[in-house]
C-alpha positions as CSV (number, residue, x, y, z in Angstrom):
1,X,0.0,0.0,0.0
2,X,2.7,2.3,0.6
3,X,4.1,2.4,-3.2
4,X,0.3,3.6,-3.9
5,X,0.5,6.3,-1.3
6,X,3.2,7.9,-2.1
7,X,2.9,8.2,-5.8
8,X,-0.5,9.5,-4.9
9,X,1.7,11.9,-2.5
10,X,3.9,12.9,-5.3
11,X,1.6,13.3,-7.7
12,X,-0.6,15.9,-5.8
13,X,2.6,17.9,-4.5
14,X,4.4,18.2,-7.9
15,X,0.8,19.3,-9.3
16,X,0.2,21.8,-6.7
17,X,3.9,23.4,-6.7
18,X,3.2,23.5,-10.5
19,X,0.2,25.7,-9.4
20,X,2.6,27.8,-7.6
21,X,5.3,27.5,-10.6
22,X,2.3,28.9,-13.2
23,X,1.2,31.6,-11.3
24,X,4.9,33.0,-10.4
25,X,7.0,32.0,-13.4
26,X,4.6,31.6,-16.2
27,X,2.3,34.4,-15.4
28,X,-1.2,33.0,-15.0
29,X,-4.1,34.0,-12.8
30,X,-4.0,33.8,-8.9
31,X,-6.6,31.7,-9.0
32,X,-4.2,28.8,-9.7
33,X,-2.9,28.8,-6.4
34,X,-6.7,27.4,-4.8
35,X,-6.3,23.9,-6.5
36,X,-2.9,24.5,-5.6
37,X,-3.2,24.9,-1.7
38,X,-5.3,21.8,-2.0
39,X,-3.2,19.8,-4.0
40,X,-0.5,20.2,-1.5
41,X,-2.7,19.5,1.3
42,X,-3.8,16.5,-0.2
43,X,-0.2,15.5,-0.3
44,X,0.4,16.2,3.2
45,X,-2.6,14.0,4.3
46,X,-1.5,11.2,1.9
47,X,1.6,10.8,3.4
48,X,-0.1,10.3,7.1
49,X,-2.0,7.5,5.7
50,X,1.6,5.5,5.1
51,X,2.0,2.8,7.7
52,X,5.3,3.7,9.4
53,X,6.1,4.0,13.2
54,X,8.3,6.9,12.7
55,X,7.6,10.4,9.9
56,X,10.9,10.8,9.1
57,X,11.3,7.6,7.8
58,X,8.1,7.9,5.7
59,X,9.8,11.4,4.3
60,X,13.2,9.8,3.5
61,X,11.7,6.6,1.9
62,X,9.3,9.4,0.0
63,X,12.4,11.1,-1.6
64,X,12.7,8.4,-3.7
65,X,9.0,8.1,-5.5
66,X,9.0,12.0,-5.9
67,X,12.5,12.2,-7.1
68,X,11.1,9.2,-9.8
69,X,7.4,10.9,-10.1
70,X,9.4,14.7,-10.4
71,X,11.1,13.3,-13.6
72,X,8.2,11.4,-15.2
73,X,6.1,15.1,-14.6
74,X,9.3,16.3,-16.6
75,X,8.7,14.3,-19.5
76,X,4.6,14.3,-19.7
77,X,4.1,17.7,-18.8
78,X,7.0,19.6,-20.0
79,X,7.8,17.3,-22.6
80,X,11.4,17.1,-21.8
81,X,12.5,13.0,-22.0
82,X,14.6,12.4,-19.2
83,X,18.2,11.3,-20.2
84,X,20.3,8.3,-18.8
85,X,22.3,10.4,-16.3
86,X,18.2,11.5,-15.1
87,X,17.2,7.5,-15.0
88,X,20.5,6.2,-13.1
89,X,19.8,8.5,-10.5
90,X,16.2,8.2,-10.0
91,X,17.2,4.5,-9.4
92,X,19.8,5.1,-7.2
93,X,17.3,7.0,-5.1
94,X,14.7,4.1,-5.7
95,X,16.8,1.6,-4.3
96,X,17.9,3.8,-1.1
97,X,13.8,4.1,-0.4
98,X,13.3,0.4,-0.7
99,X,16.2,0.3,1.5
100,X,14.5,2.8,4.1
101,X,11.0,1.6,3.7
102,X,11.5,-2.1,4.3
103,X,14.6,-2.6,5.5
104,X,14.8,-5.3,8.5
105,X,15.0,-3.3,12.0
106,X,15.6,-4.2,15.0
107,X,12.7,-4.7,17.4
């Protein structure tokens, strides 16, 4: 369930800082910033839904999806095609959230 949460997390807060991007850098109305606001707080509450004993943990293992979710909104969006130095990192980063997220701890 967790995968599921937090590219539903990543999704909502790369849409609603692209709110925030549209109305600041590309000039468009205000009004982009409501669906914005909600956007991110629809991120925020997604995240609480992960099951995970501690927040930071959730945060780190997060990093991960977004930086993944970041360059797919790159290449959908903007229409920029991530290149092979883009890819190798994403799944560096992939790898070090599996690591976080289910990683055997101690009890």
């Amino acid at each position: 369930m967790a995968p599921i949460l937090y590219i539903a997390a990543a999704l909502a807060e790369i849409a609603g800082c692209f709110a925030f991007w549209a109305w600041l850098r590309l000039g468009h109305s205000p009004w982009w910033l409501v669906p914005g606001l909600a956007s991110l707080a629809l991120f925020a509450w997604l995240l609480t839904l992960v099951d995970a004993e501690h927040a930071g943990r959730t945060y780190a293992a997060y990093g991960g999806v977004y930086i993944l979710s970041a360059l797919l909104w790159l290449w959908l969006a903007e229409g920029v095609k991530p290149d092979r130095w883009d890819l190798i990192g994403a799944s560096i980063c992939l790898i070090g959230a599996a690591i976080i997220l289910w990683g055997p701890r101690a009890a």
